[in-house]
N, C-alpha and C positions, 0 to 999 in steps of 0.2 A: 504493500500500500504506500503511494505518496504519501509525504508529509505534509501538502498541502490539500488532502483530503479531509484531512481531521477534520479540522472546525466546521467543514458542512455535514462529517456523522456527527459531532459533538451537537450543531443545531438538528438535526435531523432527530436524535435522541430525546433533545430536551423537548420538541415538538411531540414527541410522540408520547412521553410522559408528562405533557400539559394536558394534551388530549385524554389520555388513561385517566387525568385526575379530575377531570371536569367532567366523565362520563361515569365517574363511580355517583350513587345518590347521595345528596346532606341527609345529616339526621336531620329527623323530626319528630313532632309528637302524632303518637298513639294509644288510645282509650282504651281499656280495656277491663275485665272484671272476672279475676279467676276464682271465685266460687259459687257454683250456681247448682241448685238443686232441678231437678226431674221425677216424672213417675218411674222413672228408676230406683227410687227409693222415696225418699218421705215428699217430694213436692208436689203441687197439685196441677202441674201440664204437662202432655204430651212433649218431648224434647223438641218437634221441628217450632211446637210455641214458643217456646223458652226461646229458641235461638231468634228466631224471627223477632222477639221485640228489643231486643238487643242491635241485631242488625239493622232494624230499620229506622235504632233512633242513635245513628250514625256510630257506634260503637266499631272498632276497629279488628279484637280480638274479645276472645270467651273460653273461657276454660269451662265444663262440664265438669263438677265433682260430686257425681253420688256417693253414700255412706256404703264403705268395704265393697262397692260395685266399679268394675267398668263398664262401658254403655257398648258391651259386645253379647255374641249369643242369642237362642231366640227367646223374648220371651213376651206375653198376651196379658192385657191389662181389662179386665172388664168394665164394659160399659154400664153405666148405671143413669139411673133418675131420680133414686131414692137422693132424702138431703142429707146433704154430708158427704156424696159419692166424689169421690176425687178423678175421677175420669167422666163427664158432662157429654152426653151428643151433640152438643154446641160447643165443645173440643174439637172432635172427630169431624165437624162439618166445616171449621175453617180448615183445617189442613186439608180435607179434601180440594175447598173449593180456590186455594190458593196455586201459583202457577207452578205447572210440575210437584204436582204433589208425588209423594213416595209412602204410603202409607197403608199395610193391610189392611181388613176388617174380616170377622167371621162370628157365623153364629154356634157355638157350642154348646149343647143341649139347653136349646134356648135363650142360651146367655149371649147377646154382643161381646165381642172381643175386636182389642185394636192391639197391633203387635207394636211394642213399641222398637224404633227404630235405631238403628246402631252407629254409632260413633262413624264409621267408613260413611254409611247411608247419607246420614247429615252431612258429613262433610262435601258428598259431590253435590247435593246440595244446597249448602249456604257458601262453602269458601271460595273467595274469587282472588287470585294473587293483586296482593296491592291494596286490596278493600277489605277484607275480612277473615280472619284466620279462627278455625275451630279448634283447639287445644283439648288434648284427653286429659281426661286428669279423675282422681279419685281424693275423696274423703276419709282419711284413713281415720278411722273412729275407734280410739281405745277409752278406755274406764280401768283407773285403779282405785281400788277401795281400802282405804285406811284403818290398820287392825284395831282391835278393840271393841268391848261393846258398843260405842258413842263411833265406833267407825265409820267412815260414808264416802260416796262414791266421789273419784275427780277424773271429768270427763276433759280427755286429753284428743282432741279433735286436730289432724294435721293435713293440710292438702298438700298432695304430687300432681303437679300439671308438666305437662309433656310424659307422660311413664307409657311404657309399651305393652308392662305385666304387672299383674294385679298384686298386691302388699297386702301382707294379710293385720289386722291389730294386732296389739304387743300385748304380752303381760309381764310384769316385771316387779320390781322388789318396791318400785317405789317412784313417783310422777317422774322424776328426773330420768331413772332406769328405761321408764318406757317412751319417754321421749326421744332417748336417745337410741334406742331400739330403730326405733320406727325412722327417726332419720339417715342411724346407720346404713338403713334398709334401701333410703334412698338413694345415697350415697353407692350402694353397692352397684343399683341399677344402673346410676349415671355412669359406670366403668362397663358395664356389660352393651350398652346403646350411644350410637352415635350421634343421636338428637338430643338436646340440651333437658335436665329433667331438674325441676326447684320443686321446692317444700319449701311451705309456710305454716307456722302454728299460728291455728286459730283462735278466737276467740277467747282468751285467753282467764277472763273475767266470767264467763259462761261456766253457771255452779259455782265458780270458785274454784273451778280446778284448776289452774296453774299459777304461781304467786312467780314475783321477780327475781326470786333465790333461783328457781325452777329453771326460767327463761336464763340465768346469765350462763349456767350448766347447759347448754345445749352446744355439745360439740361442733357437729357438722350441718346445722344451720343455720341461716344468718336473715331468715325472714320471719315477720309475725305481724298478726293482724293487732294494727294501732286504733283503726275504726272496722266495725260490723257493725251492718245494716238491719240484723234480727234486735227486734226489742229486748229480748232476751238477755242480749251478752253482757251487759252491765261495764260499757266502755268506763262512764264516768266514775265506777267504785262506787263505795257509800264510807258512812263513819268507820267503816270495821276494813275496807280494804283500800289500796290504793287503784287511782285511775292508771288507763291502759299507759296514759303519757307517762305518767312517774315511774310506772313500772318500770317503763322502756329506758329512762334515763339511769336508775337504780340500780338495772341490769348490767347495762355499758360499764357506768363506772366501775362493776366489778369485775367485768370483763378485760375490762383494758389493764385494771391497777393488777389486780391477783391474778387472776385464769391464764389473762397473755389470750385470749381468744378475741376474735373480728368483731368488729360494730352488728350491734342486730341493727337493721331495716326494717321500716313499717310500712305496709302495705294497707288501703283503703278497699274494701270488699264491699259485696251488697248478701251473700250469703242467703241468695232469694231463694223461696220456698213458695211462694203464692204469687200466683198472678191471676187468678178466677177469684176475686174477693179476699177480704181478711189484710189486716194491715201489719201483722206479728214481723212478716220478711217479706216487703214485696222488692221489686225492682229497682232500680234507679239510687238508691241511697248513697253509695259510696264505690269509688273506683279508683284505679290509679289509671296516670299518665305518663309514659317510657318514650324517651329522647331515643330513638334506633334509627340508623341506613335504611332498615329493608324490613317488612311487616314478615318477619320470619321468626321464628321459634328460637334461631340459633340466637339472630340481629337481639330481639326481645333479651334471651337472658344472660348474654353479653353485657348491654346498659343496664341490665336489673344489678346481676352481678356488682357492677362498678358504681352503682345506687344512682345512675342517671335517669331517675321516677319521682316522680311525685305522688302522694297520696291526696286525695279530695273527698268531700261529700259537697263539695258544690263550686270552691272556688275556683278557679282558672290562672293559671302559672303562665306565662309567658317565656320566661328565660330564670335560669338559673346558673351561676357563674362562681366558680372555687379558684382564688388563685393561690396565690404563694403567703400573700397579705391581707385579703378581706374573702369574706364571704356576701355572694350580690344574691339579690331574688328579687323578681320583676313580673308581679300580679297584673291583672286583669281586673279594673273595676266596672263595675253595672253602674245606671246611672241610679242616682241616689245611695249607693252603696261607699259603709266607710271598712274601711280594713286595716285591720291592727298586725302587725309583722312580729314578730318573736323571737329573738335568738336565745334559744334555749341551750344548756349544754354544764359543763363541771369544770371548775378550773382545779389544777394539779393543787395537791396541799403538800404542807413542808410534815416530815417525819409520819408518826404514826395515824395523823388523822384524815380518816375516811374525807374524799372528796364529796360534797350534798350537789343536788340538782337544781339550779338556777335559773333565775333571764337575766342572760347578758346584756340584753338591750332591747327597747320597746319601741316603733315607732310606726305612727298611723298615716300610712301613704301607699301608694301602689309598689314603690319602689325605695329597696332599704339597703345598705350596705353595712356590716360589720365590720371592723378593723381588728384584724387579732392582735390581742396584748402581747402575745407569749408564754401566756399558763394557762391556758387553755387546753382541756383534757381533748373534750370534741364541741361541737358546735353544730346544730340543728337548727331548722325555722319551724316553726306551727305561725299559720295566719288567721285569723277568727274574721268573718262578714259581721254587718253589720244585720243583713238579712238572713231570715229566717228560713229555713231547709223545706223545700219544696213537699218532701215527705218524710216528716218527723218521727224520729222514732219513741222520744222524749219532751215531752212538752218545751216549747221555748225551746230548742234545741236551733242552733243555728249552724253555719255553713262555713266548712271548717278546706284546710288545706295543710299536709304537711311533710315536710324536705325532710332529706337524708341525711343523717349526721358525719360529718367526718372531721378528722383529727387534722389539726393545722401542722403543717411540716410535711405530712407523709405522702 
């Protein structure tokens, strides 16, 4: 080769690696809500329902998590008219009358039956690459019950989205034991499959089964739900226990100072169970939002992983920005809407005393920046609206949002 060839492969190169780099996609944001109940187990619709009002109210992903089920195999749900009947003929008559439907029906010694439909099924029906991703996943439902006369059950609830094969619940010596069971488990999957597979513990506040000692012990994972959308779960605590947010702070710090284990992340779910009436779990309550290239599974739990997500039950994130120096978060205000920003987080303490969980700094604007001091353990946003949650799970319950904590320096 001449040497006066160079500099037209050196532009030739650089040109072709502009190109590569303007044709790869930006991130961006996608909506999504990985805990959803079906008549696969305890919920009260048909799955193409369930996915369909998700889909059609621009939702981008959805994880399926029935209890100790995946949404494979055959199996026949009877129809009923009695009240109470959790499968309705005005079920079975939208999914017929909707386009392409995929849906059996049969009469078995005079009983209606509608088969419900399988994970593969739905998918060639709702997933369109780019617009909407159907994610498998399962509810892995353990209970340990605490010895003693006065003993009582703590219901240890953990979703796997993305799994290819079914987990079965744990039993084990003690909450921590069978959490870590059950995550191991997942853990084990995600070495045997080449598709990305998370777990998150649910609920956390639901019964009282799992406390913040619980959550900082949890070896191999690093998600847990900070809001549910079931009236049930008892995000906010009461006198006797603490809220999901303390928790989550009370964990970290032990995580980080003693354990030497990763920041837990909070995830925002809706945990629906009802969408034919009843207002216990319906839809829409609470979701997160993941900064990814590409509406994929792998894209998805890449930025989840690296906590590029937000969690919401209503408000809207715009940008979020970690440098070397401050911490930025850049909301979305409604009009008439005021919004209080939070920097939540523990600063380091000198000798033997335990770090507590604080606000670092408070301020009401769409747009807030932190300055880290440099004793600063980690640092997190929660943002509060000034409006009120579309569908309350708690009276007065308003419309929340909240960032991922990370440790300045790392």
């Amino acid at each position: 080769m001449k040497l006066k060839s160079l500099p037209i492969l050196a532009t030739l190169l650089l040109l072709g690696l502009g190109q590569a780099l303007e044709s790869q996609p930006k991130p961006r944001w996608w909506k999504g809500n990985t805990h959803t109940h079906t008549l696969w187990s305890d919920g009260n619709a048909l799955p193409d329902l369930a996915v369909a009002w998700y889909k059609d109210r621009g939702y981008h992903f959805l994880a399926l998590t029935d209890h100790n089920i995946l949404q494979d195999g055959e199996t026949w749900f009877p129809v009923a008219t009695a009240g109470g009947a959790r499968l309705q003929p005005e079920q079975v008559e939208m999914v017929l009358k909707a386009k392409d439907p995929i849906l059996e029906t049969r009469t078995r010694e005079g009983q209606p039956e509608a088969r419900l439909n399988r994970h593969d099924e739905l998918v060639q029906r709702f997933s369109q690459p780019g617009e909407f991703l159907l994610i498998p996943g399962e509810e892995i439902t353990s209970n340990w019950r605490s010895p003693g006369p006065e003993g009582r059950g703590h219901p240890v609830h953990i979703n796997a989205i993305g799994l290819e094969e079914f987990i079965p619940p744990a039993r084990g010596s003690s909450v921590v034991d069978v959490l870590n069971q059950v995550f191991d488990g997942i853990a084990a999957q995600q070495e045997d499959q080449e598709s990305p597979v998370l777990g998150h513990l649910n609920h956390p506040n639901f019964g009282w089964g799992v406390n913040w000692e619980d959550m900082a012990q949890i070896r191999k994972g690093v998600f847990f739900e900070v809001y549910n959308g079931h009236t049930g779960t008892a995000d906010a605590g009461n006198a006797l226990h603490l809220s999901t947010d303390e928790m989550w702070d009370r964990a970290n710090i032990r995580r980080l100072t003693e354990l030497k284990l990763p920041l837990l992340l909070g995830v925002s779910t809706d945990d629906t169970h009802h969408y034919h009436g009843g207002k216990v779990a319906g839809p829409g309550r609470g979701w997160i939002v993941v900064r990814a290239e590409t509406l994929t599974m792998k894209a998805l739990a890449k930025a989840m992983r690296a906590g590029d997500f937000y969690s919401t039950s209503g408000v809207e994130i715009s940008d979020i920005s970690v440098s070397a120096s401050s911490y930025q978060v850049q909301a979305k205000a409604r009009p008439g809407e005021t919004l209080t920003i939070e920097f939540l987080g523990a600063r380091k303490s000198q000798g033997e005393q335990v770090p507590q969980p604080q606000v670092l700094a408070t301020s009401q604007a769409e747009q807030a920046t932190y300055e880290f001091q440099g004793d600063e353990l980690f640092v997190r946003t929660r943002i509060t609206s000034s409006l009120a949650h579309s569908a309350p799970k708690v009276k007065g319950e308003l419309q929340r949002a909240w960032t991922q904590p990370i440790q300045p320096g790392k």
